[in-house]
C-alpha positions in Angstrom: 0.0 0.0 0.0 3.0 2.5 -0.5 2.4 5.6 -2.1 5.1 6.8 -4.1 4.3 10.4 -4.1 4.2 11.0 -0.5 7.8 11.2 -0.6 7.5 14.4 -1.9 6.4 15.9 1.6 10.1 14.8 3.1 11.7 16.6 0.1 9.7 19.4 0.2 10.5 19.9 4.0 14.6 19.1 2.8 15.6 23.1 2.0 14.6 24.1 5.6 14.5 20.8 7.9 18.5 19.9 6.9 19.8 23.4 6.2 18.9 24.0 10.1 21.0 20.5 10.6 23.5 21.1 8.1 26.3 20.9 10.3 25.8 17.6 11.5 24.1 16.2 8.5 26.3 13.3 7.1 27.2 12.0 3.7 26.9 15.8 2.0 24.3 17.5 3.4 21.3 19.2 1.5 22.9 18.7 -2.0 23.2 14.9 -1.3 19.6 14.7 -0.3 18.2 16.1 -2.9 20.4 14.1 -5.6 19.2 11.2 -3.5 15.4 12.5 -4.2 15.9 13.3 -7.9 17.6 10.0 -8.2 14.7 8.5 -6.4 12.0 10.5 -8.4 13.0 9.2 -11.6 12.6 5.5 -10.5 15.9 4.7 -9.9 16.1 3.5 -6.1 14.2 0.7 -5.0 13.4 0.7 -1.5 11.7 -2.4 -1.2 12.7 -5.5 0.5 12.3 -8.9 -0.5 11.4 -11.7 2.6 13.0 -15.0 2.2 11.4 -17.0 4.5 9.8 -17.0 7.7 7.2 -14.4 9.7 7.0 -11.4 11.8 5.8 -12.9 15.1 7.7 -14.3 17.8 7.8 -18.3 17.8 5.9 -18.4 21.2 3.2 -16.6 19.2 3.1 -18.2 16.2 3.5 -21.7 16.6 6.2 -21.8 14.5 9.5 -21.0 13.1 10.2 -17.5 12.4 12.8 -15.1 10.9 12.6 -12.5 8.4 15.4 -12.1 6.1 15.5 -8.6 4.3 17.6 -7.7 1.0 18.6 -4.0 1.4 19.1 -2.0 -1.5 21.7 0.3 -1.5 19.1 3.0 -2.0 17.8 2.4 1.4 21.6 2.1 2.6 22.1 5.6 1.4 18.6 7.1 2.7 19.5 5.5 6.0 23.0 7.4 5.7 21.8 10.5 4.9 18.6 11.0 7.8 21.6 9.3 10.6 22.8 12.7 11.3 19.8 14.2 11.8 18.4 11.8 13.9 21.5 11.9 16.0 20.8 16.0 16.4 17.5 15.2 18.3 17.4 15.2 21.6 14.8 12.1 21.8 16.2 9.1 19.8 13.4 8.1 17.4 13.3 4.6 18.5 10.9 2.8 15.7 12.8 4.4 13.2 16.4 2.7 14.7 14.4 -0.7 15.1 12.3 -0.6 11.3 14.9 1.4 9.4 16.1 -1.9 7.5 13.0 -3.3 6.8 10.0 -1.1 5.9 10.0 1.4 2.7 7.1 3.3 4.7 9.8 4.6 7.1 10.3 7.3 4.5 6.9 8.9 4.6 7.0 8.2 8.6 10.0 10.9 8.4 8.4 12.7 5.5 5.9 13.6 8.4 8.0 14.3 10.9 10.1 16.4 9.4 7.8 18.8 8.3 6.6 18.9 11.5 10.4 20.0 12.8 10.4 23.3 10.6 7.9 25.2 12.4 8.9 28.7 12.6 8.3 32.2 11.0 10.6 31.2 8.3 9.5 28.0 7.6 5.8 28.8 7.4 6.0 31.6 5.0 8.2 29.3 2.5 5.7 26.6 2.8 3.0 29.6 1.6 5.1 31.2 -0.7 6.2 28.2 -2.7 5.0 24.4 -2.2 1.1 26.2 -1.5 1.2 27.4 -4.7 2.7 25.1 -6.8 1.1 24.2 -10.4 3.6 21.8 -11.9 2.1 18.8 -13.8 4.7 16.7 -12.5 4.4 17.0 -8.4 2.9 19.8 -7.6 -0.5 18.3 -6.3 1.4 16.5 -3.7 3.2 18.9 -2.8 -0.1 21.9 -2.1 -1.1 18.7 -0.6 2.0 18.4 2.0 2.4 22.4 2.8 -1.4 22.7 3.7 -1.2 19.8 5.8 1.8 20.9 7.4 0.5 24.7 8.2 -2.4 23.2 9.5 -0.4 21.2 11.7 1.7 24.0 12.8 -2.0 26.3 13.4 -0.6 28.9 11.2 -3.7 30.8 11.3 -2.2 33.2 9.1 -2.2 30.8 5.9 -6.4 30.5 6.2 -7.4 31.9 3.1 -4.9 30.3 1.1 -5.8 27.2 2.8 -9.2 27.6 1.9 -8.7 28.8 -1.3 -7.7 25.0 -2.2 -11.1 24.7 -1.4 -11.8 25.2 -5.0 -8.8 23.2 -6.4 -10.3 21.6 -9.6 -8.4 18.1 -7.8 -10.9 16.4 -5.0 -8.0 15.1 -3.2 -6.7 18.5 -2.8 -10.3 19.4 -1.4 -10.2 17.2 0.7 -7.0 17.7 2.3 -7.8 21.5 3.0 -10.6 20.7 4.4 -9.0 18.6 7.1 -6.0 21.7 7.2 -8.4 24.2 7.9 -9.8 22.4 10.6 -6.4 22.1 12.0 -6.3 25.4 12.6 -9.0 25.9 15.1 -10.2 29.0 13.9 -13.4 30.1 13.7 -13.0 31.9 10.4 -13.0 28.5 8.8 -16.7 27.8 9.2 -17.6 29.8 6.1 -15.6 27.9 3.9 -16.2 24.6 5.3 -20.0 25.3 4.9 -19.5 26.2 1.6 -17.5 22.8 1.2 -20.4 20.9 2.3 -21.9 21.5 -1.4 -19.0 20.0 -3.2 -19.6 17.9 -6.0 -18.0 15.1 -4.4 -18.4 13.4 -1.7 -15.8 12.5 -0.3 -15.0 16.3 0.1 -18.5 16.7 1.4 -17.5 14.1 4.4 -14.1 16.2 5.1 -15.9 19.5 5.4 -18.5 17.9 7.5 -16.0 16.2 10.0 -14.0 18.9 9.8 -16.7 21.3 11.5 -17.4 18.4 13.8 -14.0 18.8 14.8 -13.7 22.5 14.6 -16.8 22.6 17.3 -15.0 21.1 19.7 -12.1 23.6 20.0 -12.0 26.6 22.4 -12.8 28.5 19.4 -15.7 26.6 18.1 -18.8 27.9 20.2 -19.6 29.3 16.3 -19.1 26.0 15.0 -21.1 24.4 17.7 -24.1 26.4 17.0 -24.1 25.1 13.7 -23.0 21.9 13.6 -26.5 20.0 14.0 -28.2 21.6 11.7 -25.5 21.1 9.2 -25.5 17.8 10.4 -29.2 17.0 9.4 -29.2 18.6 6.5 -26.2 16.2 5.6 -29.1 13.3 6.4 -30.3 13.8 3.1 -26.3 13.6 1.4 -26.7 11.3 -2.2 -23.8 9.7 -0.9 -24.2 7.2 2.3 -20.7 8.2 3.8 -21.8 11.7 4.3 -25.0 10.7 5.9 -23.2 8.0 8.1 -20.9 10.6 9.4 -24.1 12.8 9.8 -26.1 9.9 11.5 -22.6 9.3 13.8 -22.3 13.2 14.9 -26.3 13.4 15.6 -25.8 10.4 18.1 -22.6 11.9 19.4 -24.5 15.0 19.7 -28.1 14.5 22.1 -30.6 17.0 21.1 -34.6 16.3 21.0 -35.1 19.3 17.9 -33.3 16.4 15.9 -35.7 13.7 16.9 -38.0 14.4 13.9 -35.5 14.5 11.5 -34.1 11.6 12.6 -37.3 9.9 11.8 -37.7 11.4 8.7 -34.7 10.5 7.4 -35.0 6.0 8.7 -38.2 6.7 5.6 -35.8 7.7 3.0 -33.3 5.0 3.7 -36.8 2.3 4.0 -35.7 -1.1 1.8 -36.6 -0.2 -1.8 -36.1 3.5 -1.5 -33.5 4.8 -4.2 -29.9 4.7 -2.6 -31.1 3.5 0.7 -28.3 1.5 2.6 -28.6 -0.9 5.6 -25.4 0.8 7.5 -26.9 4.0 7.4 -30.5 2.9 7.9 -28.7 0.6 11.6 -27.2 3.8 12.6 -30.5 6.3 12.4 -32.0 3.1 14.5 -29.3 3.4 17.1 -29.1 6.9 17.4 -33.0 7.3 17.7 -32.8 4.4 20.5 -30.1 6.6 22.5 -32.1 9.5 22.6 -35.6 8.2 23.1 -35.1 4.9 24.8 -37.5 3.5 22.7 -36.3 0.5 19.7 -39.0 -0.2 16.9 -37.3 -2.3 13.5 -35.4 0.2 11.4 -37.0 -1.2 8.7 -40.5 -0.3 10.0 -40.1 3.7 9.9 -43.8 4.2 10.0 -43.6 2.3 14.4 -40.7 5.5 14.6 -43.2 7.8 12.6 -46.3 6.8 15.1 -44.5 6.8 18.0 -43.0 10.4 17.8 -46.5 11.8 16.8 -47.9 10.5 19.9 -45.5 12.0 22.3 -46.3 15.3 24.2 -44.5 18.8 23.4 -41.6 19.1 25.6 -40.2 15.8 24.8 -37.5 15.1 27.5 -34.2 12.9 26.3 -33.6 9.7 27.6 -31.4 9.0 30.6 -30.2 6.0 30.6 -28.8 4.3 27.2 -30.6 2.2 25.5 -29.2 -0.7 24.2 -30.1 -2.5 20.6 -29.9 -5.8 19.0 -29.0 -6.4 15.7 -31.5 -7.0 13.9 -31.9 -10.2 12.3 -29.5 -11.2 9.3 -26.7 -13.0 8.3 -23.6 -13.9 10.9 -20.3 -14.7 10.6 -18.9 -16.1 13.2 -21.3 -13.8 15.1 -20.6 -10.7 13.9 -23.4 -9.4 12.2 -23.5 -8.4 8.3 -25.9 -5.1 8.3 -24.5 -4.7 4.5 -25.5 -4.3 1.5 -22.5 -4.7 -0.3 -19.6 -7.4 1.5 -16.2 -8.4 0.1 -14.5 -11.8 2.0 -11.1 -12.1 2.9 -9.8 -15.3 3.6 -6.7 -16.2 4.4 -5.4 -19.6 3.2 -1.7 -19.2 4.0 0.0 -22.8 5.0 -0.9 -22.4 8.7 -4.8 -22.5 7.7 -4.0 -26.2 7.7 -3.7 -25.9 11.9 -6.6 -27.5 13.6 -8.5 -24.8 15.6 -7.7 -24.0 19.1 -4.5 -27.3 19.0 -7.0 -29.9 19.1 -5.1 -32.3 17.0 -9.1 -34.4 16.4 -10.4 -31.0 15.6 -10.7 -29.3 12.1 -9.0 -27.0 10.6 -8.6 -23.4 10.4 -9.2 -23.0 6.5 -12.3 -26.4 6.7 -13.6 -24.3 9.5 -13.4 -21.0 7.2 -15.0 -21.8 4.3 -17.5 -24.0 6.2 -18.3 -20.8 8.0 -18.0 -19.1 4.0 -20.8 -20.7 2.9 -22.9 -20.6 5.7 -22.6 -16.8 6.1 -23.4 -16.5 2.1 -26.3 -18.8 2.2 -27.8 -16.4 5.3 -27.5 -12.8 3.5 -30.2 -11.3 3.1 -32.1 -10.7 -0.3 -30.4 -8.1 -2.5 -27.2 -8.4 -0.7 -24.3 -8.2 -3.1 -20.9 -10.0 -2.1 -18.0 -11.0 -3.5 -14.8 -13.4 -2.1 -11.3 -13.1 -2.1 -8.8 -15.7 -0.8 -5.6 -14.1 -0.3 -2.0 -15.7 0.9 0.8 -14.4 -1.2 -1.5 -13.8 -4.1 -5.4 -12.9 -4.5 -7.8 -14.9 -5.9 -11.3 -13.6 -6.5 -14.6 -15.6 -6.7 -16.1 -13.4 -9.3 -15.3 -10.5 -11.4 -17.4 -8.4 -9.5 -19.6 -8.5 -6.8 -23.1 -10.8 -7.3 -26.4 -11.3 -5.7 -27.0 -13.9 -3.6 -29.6 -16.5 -4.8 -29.3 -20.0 -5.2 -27.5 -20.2 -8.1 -24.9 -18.0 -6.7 -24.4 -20.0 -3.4 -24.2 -23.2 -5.5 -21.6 -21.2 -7.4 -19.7 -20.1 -4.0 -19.8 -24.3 -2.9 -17.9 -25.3 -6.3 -14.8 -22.4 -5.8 -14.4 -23.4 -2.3 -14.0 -26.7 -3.1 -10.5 -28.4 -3.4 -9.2 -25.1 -1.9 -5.8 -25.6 -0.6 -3.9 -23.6 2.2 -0.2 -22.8 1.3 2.5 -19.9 1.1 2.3 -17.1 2.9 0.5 -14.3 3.9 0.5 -10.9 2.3 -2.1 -8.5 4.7 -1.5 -5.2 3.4 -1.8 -6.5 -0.3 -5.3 -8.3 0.3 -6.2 -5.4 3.0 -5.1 -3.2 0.1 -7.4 -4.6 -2.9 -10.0 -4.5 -0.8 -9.6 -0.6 -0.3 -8.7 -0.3 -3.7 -5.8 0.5 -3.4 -3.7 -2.4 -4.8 -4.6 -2.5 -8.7 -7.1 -0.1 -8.2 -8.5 -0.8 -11.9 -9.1 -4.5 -11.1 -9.9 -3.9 -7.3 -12.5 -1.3 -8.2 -14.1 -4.1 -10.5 -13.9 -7.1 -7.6 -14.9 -5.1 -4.6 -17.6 -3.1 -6.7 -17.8 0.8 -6.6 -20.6 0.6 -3.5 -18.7 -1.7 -1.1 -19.3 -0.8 2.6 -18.6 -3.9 4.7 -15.3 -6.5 4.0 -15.0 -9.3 6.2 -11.4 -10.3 7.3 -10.4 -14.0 8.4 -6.7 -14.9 9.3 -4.4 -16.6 11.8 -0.9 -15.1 11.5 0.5 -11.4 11.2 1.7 -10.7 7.9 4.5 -12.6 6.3 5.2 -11.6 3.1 4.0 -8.2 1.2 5.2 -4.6 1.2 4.5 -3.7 4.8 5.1 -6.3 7.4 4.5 -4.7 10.4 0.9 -4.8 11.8 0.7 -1.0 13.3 1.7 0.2 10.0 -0.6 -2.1 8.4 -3.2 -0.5 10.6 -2.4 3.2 10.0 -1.9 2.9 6.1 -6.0 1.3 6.1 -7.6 3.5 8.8 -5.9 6.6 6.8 -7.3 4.9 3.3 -10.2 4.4 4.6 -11.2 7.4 5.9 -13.5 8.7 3.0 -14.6 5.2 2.4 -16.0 4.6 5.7 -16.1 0.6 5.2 -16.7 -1.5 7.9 -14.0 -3.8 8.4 -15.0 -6.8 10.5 -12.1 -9.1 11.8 -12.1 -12.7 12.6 -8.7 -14.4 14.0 -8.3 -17.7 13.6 -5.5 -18.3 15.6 -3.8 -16.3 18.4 -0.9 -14.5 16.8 -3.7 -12.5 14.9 -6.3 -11.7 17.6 -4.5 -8.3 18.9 -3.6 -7.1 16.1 -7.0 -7.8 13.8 -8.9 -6.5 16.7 -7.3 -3.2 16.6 -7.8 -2.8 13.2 -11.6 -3.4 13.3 -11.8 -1.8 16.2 -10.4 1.7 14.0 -12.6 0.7 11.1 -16.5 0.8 12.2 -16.7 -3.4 12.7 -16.4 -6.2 15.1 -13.9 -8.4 15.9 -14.2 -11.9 16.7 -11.9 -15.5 17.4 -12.7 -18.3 15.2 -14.3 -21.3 17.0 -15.5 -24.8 16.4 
């Protein structure tokens, strides 16, 4: 899941960052960086490692023999080189950075951020305004608006505002997007206006920004403004043509107890009734839940009309609930528990060698990957009708079911018996490439095709950290999908089949709207 061009924030921040640790910069100094960058630019350092054999996890953990062996490049070996002194000037040894140095290619962006985040200063901030804020080449110039506004809304510049919000109307979404997030950075009341004026953005995922952005700015010193106006931006944002916005909208509502919302609360569980045009089961659960906090009441979110009645009966003067009312979900298909309120699900299996375990040691018992797919095509034969889905076994390579996602009917679950047939667990296990298609970010051509364009649920299923891929290390892993899915707003559900896994795949449910379970006979 590495991105290329977010190198470009650590040699933006190179003119200021290393001329201030010139003196104890090694290997050359700023001239050497840079013809490192340029060299690096141009395709011709390769960063990546390659794993021989082995895992990640410690033997007690895993089961099994482990040890990672890494071929460093000598780009890396110079990189390394070149960031040594500068490490050495600070005062607080960056400690991941000594231990992962030799064997993540992320570790550049890592620094990318933190060096940008060393220039603060006078100086510093009216370069970043003066030069990367404005710069229109074709070649890098959107990631580099992309790394100044992030990094003067990082620093609060307060003072770089309207060109902040000026990127506002960038004719790139991403760029949108990102100054969205900057300006709510800054605390400052002043950004309300353009954030509000963000909200009606042609796309959505700059909608979402603006929207969490004033949710953010309200709950700054400065935001009484902000506050004010947050709920009824909020419930406008019910009636979004894009589901993420009204999720957020639905999330911020519930965060956010008021009775004047109430109403539209209800109002909005009609539009998103079953055969209403764009209606979607996540958002429809989350107007339930949110109407079951404030009122204490819980009628099917599929019945809006109970909601409708029961609000129409109540007196003026409605009084909040005070004690939190807890809902079910609502009958539907499980796996392994965790319920599927989708409407759109992509499956990740894992059938890496150590599927072939039995679960929990029993040596009588089955194993991991019969326990799986047994589980697979329970789960499939359970989703509700309409439900779209899609599957994906994943070890060092990806495998999908079906070109795109299909509707479950009986045709389609006979289908799903016949591919998970015969299926054999070897190789490895590459995390952060099948975590990665899933988000569309790995091939997005082909992932956009095999995840479909209206995904909102995947379901995750292995038993070992990650072995073999790009990023091997599990926090990193976590970071790089809860950052990529941030406009998506998929709900990442996590089951660990064996107990290397369990930590680690419940933290990154946990971060991405789903449920974590451990696999079980």
């Amino acid at each position: 899941m590495a991105v290329r061009t977010d190198l470009l924030a650590l040699s933006l921040a190179t003119p200021l960052f290393l001329g201030a640790l010139a003196p104890c910069a090694s290997g050359g100094g700023i001239d050497a960086f840079q013809r490192w960058f340029e060299h690096y630019q141009r395709g011709r350092v390769d960063l990546y490692q390659q794993v021989e054999a082995g895992c990640l996890s410690a033997p007690e953990a895993a089961g099994d023999s482990c040890g990672v062996r890494y071929f460093r490049t000598e780009g890396l070996v110079q990189l390394e080189e070149l960031l040594a002194g500068a490490v050495a000037c600070d005062p607080v040894p960056d400690r991941e950075r000594r231990r992962c140095v030799r064997q993540q290619p992320w570790l550049v962006r890592r620094l990318a951020a933190e060096a940008l985040a060393r220039v603060d200063g006078t100086e510093a901030r009216e370069w970043l305004r003066s030069a990367p804020l404005r710069d229109e080449s074709a070649r890098d110039g959107l990631a580099r608006r992309a790394a100044a506004a992030r990094a003067l809304g990082a620093m609060r510049d307060t003072e770089s505002l309207e060109r902040i919000a000026a990127l506002l109307q960038d004719e790139e979404a991403l760029l949108r997007a990102v100054a969205a997030r900057s300006l709510a950075d800054l605390g400052d009341p002043a950004a309300l206006g353009p954030l509000e004026r963000a909200l009606k953005d042609p796309e959505p995922g700059v909608r979402l920004e603006a929207l969490l952005a004033v949710d953010r700015l309200a709950g700054t010193e400065a935001g009484a403004e902000a506050r004010g106006r947050l709920l009824a931006l909020a419930v406008q944002a019910l009636a979004d043509r894009a589901w993420t916005v009204r999720l957020a909208a639905c999330e911020i509502l519930h965060a956010h107890p008021d009775a004047a919302t109430i109403p539209e609360l209800v109002l909005a569980l009609a539009r998103e009734a079953p055969g209403q045009p764009g209606s979607r089961r996540r958002v429809r659960s989350a107007l339930r839940s949110g109407l079951a906090a404030l009122t204490g009441e819980d009628f099917p979110s599929f019945r809006p009309e109970d909601w409708a009645r029961w609000w129409e009966a109540q007196p003026d003067g409605f009084r909040l609930s005070e004690t939190l009312q807890e809902v079910a979900p609502e009958q539907g298909a499980r796996f392994f528990g965790i319920p599927l309120e989708a409407d759109v699900v992509l499956f990740l299996l894992d059938i890496s060698g150590s599927m072939n375990q039995p679960v929990g040691g029993d040596p009588d018992g089955p194993t991991r990957l019969f326990t799986a797919l047994r589980e697979t095509r329970r789960c499939v034969d359970a989703l509700e009708k309409g439900t779209r889905f899609n599957i994906l076994l994943f070890n060092e390579r990806v495998l999908p079911f079906r070109p795109a996602p299909i509707e479950k009917t009986e045709e389609s679950l006979e289908a799903v018996c016949s591919f998970l047939e015969g299926v054999q667990a070897d190789g490895g296990t590459d995390l952060s490439g099948a975590l990665g298609f899933g988000l569309g970010l790995e091939d997005p051509e082909l992932a956009a095709r095999v995840r479909g364009e209206e995904i909102d649920t995947i379901v995750l299923l292995s038993d070992g950290v990650p072995s073999r891929g790009a990023v091997l290390i599990p926090d990193e892993i976590a970071s790089q999908v809860s950052e990529a899915n941030r406009g998506q707003r998929i709900a990442i559900h996590t089951v660990a089949a064996g107990g290397a896994a369990s930590a680690f795949l419940a933290r990154l449910a946990g971060a991405n709207y789903g449920q974590a379970q451990v696999m079980r006979n």
